[in-house]
C-alpha positions in Angstrom: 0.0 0.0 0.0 1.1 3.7 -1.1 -0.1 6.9 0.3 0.9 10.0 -1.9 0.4 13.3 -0.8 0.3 16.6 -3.3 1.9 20.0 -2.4 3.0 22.7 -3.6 0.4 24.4 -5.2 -0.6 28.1 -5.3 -1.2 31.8 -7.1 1.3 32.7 -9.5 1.2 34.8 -12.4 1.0 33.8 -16.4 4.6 33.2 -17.5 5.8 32.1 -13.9 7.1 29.1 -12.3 5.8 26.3 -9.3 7.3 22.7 -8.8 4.5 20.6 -7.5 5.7 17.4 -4.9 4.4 14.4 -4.5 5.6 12.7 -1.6 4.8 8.9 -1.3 4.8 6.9 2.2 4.4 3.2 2.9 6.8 1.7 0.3 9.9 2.9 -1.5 8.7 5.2 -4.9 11.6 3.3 -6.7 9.2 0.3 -8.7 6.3 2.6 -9.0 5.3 4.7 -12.3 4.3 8.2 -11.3 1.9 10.5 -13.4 0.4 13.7 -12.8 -3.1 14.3 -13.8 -5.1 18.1 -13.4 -8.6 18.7 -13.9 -9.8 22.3 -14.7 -13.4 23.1 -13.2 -16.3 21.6 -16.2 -13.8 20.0 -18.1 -12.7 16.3 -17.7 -9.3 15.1 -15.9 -6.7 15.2 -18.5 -2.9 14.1 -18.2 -0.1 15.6 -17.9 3.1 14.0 -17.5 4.5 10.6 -16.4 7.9 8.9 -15.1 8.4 5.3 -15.4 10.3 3.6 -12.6 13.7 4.3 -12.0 15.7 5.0 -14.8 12.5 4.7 -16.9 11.2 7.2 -19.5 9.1 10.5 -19.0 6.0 11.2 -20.9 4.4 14.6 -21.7 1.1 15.8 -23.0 1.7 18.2 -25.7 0.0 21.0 -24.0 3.0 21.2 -21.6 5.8 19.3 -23.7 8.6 21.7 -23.5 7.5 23.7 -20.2 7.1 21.1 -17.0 9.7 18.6 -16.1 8.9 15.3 -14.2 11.5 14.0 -12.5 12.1 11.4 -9.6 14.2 11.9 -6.0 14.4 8.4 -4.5 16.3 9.0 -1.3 13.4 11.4 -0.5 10.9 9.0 -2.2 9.4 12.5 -3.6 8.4 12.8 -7.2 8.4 16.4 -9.0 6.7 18.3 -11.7 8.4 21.8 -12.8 6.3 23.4 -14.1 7.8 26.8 -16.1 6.2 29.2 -18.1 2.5 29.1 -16.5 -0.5 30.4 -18.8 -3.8 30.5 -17.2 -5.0 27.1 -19.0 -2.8 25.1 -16.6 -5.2 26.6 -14.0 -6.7 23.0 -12.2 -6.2 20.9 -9.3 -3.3 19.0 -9.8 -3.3 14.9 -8.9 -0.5 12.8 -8.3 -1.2 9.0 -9.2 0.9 5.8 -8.8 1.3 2.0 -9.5 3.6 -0.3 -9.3 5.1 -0.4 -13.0 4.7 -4.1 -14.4 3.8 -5.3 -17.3 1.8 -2.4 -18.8 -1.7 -2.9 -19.3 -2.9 0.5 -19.9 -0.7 3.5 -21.5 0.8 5.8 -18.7 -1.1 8.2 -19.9 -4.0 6.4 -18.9 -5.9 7.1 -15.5 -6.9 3.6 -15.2 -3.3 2.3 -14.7 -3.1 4.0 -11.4 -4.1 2.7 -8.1 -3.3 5.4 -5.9 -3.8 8.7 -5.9 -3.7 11.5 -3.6 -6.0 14.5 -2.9 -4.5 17.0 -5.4 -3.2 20.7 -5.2 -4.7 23.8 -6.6 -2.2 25.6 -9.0 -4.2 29.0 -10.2 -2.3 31.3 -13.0 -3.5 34.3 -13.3 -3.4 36.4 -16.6 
C-alpha cells in the first residue's frame, strides 16, 4: 500500500514558475510509475506527464511538452513536476497517481493504470 500526498500548489502569475511534490509513504517510490493528472473546473481530468520507474522514461502531454519537467528523488521518495512558463490554462487541481510499473496494461497516460492517488493541489495562474 502507497499513500501519496500533493503539495506545492498556489497563485502565480501567467509566465511564472511552481514545482509541485508528490511525496509517497508506505513503500519505496523506486518500482512505481508516477503520473500527474489536473482537472480544470467543467472539463474532464486530463494528463499531464508521467515517469516510469527508475531509470524509466518520461511522458508529456503536448500541451506542456517543452515547459514542465517530471523528474524522480528516490532518497526522499518524492516525485516532482516543474512546471515553467505558467499560462492560465494550466489553472486545475493538480493529482499525483501511482502503481507499481509491471507489465503495462494500460498507456501511462492512462488514469486507469493508477491505483493510488492522492488529494491533489490547486495551482491558479493568473493572466
Amino acid at each position: 500500500q502507497v499513500q501519496v500526498v500533493e503539495s506545492g500548489g498556489g497563485l502565480v502569475q501567467a509566465g511564472g514558475s511552481l514545482r509541485l511534490s508528490c511525496a509517497a509513504s508506505g513503500r519505496s517510490f523506486s518500482s512505481y510509475k508516477v503520473g500527474w493528472f489536473r482537472q480544470a473546473p467543467g472539463k474532464e481530468r486530463e494528463f499531464v506527464a508521467a515517469l516510469r520507474r527508475t531509470g524509466g522514461s518520461t511522458y508529456y502531454a503536448d500541451s506542456v511538452k517543452g515547459r514542465f519537467t517530471i523528474s524522480r528523488d528516490n532518497a526522499k521518495n518524492t516525485v516532482y513536476l516543474q512546471m515553467n512558463s505558467l499560462k492560465p490554462e494550466d489553472t486545475a487541481v493538480y493529482h499525483c497517481a501511482a502503481d507499481l510499473d509491471v507489465v503495462a496494461y494500460w498507456p501511462v497516460s492512462d488514469a486507469r493504470g493508477y491505483v493510488y492517488w492522492g488529494q491533489g493541489t490547486q495551482v491558479t495562474v493568473s493572466s
